[in-house]
N, C-alpha and C positions, 0 to 999 in steps of 0.2 A: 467631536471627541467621543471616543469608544466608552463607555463604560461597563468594566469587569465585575463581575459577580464569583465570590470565593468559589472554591471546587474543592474544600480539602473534603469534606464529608463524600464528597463521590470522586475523590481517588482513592479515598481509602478504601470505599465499597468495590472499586474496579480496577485493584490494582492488581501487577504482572503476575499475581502469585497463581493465577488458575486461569487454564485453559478452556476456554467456553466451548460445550460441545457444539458443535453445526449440521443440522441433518442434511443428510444427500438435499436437493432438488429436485420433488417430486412434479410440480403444477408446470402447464407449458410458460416458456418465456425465455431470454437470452440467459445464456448459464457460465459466470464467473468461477474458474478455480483460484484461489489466493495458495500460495507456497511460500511457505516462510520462518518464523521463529517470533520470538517475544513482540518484536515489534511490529507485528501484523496480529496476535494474537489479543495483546493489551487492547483492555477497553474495546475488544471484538469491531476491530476495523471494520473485516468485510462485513459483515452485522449491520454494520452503521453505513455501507456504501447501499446497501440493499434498503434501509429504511428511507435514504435519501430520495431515491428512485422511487420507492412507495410512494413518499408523500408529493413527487411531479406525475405522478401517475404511471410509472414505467413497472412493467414487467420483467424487471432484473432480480435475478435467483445467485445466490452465490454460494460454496463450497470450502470448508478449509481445510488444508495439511499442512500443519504446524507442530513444531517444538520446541525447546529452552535450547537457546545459544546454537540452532542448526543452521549449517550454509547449504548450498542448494548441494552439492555432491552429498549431502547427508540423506536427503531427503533417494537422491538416484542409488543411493544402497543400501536404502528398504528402512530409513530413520522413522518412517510415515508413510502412509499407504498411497501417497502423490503416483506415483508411477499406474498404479493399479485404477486409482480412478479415474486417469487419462483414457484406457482401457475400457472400463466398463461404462463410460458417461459420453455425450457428447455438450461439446464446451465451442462459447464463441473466442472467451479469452482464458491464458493461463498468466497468471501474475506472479511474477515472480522476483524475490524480496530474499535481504541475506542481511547483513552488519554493515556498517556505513563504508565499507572499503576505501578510505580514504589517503591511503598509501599505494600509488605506482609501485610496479612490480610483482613479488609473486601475490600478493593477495590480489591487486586487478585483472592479471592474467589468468589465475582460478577463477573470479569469478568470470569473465569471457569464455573461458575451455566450458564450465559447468554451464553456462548459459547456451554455448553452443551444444552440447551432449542433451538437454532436455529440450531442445528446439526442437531435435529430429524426435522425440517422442512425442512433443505438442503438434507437430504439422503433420504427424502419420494420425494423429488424432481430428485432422481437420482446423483446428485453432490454431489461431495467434496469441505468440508469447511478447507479454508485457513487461516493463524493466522497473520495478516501484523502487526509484530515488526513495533513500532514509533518509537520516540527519545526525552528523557528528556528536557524542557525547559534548555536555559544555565544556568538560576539563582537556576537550582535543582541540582547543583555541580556532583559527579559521582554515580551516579544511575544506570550508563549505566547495570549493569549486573542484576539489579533488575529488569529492565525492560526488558531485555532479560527472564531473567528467569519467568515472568511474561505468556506473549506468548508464550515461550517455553509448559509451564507446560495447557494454555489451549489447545495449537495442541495437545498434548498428551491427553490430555484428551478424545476428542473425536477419536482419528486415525485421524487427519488432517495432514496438508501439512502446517510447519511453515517456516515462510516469513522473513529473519534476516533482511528485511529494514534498520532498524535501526544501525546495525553491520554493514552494509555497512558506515551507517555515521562515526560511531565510529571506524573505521579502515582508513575511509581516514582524519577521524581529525587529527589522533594520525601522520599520515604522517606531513600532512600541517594545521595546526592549522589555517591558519589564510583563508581557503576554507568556500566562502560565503555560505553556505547550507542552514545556518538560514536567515528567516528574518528578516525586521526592530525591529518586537516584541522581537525577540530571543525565539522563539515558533515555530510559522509557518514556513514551509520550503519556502527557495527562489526558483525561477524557476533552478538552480541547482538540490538544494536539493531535489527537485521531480524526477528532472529527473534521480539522483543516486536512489531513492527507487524506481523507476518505473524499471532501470537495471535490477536490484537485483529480483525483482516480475517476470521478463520477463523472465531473466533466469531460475527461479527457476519451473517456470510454462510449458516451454514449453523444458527444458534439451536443451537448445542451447548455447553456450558458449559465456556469454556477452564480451566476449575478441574479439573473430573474426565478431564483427558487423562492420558497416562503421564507421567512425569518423565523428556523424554527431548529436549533441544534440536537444531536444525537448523538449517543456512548451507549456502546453494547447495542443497539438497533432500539434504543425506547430514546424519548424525547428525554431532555437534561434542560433547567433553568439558564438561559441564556441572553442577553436584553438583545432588542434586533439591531442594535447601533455596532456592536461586538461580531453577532452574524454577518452582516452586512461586510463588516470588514474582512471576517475569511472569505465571505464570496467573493471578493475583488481581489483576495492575493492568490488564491488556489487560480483564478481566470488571467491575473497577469502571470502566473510561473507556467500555465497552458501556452499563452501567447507569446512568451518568451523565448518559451524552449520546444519549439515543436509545431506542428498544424495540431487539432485533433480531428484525432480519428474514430469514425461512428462504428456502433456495432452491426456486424454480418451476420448473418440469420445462421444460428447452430446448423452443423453438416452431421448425417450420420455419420457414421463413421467407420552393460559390462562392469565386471567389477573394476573400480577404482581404487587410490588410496583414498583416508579418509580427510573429511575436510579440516580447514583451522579453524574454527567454529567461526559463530555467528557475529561478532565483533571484529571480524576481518577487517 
């Protein structure tokens, strides 16, 4: 049996209202772009995929361009400098992350066109584009597989690398329902719920088994109060939404290396 430890003192401290700055990547090592909006920004996701890897001993660097409520066509017409530091960096992977699209039609088919438009900007960069599965707001009842199938159907699109984040939530709710991952909004993830899609991203990105890490959680990239019976338990659901939905795939050693309308935001 898990035992939970509150988090309202560190939602409150790390809630969606501020964008955490991220410096470029200067030291050698494989080098992560995240592309995204609140839900990669909250609680400083890529932040916390990078301290993960820190503490297995990996040399993974990550990068963000983010905004409130952007979908990825926002970011390809200059919402955020994503485009430009395809350009000027070299990257193993570009992760890329929008609103839980969990309505067929024109919101899954945006996000596939925009999936494919930054593809040819990530592989003229040398990298591969990843697909970070979200997770339905609670008030959008069960969605959960449309929004899998969502992400699902853009990695394929282009031969990307798809990210079940979100299956990771959806396998540890179905365990223990009453697992804080959301927060206050019932939207944004809590400093949990980052740290389980951050899991799931880490494993899935670098083939290391989120099971044999230390029992040691992280929000915003610094460790957070967590008992290891609680850890223990994201590391076996971020490793079954791996195994469920997908091989994973390891990372490649960094390569040298139009206007649209606008999007429908970020809750697509």
């Amino acid at each position: 049996m898990i035992r939970l430890i509150p988090l309202v003192v560190l939602n409150a401290a790390l809630g969606c209202a501020q964008v955490p700055a991220l410096p470029a990547p200067l030291a050698p090592g494989h080098r992560i772009l995240f592309v995204g909006n609140s839900l990669t920004y909250t609680n400083g996701l890529p932040a916390t995929v990078e301290a993960i890897a820190r503490s297995a001993g990996d040399t993974l660097q990550v990068t963000m361009a983010a905004g409130p409520d952007l979908a990825l066509i926002d970011h390809l017409n200059g919402a955020t400098n994503a485009v430009q530091l395809l350009h000027d960096q070299a990257w193993d992977y570009v992760v890329l992350q929008q609103g839980p699209t969990s309505a067929p039609g024109i919101c899954r088919d945006s996000l596939i066109l925009w999936t494919r438009m930054f593809a040819e900007k990530i592989r003229a960069a040398h990298a591969q584009p990843a697909l970070f599965m979200t997770w339905p707001a609670v008030a959008s009842g069960d969605v959960w597989n449309n929004v899998r199938e969502s992400f699902r159907l853009a990695a394929a699109a282009v031969d990307g690398v798809f990210l079940p984040a979100g299956e990771a939530w959806h396998i540890a709710l179905a365990d223990h329902p009453g697992l804080p991952l959301y927060g206050p909004d019932g939207f944004h993830p809590s400093p949990t719920g980052s740290f389980l899609a951050a899991l799931e991203i880490y494993e899935r990105l670098t083939g290391r088994d989120a099971r044999t890490l230390s029992p040691q959680a992280f929000a915003a990239g610094v460790p957070f109060p967590m008992s290891a019976d609680t850890v223990g338990f994201l590391q076996r659901a971020a490793h079954q939404a791996n195994t469920t939905y997908g091989a994973a795939s390891s990372i490649r050693p960094a390569s040298t290396r139009a206007t649209v309308p606008g999007g429908t935001g970020g809750r697509c």
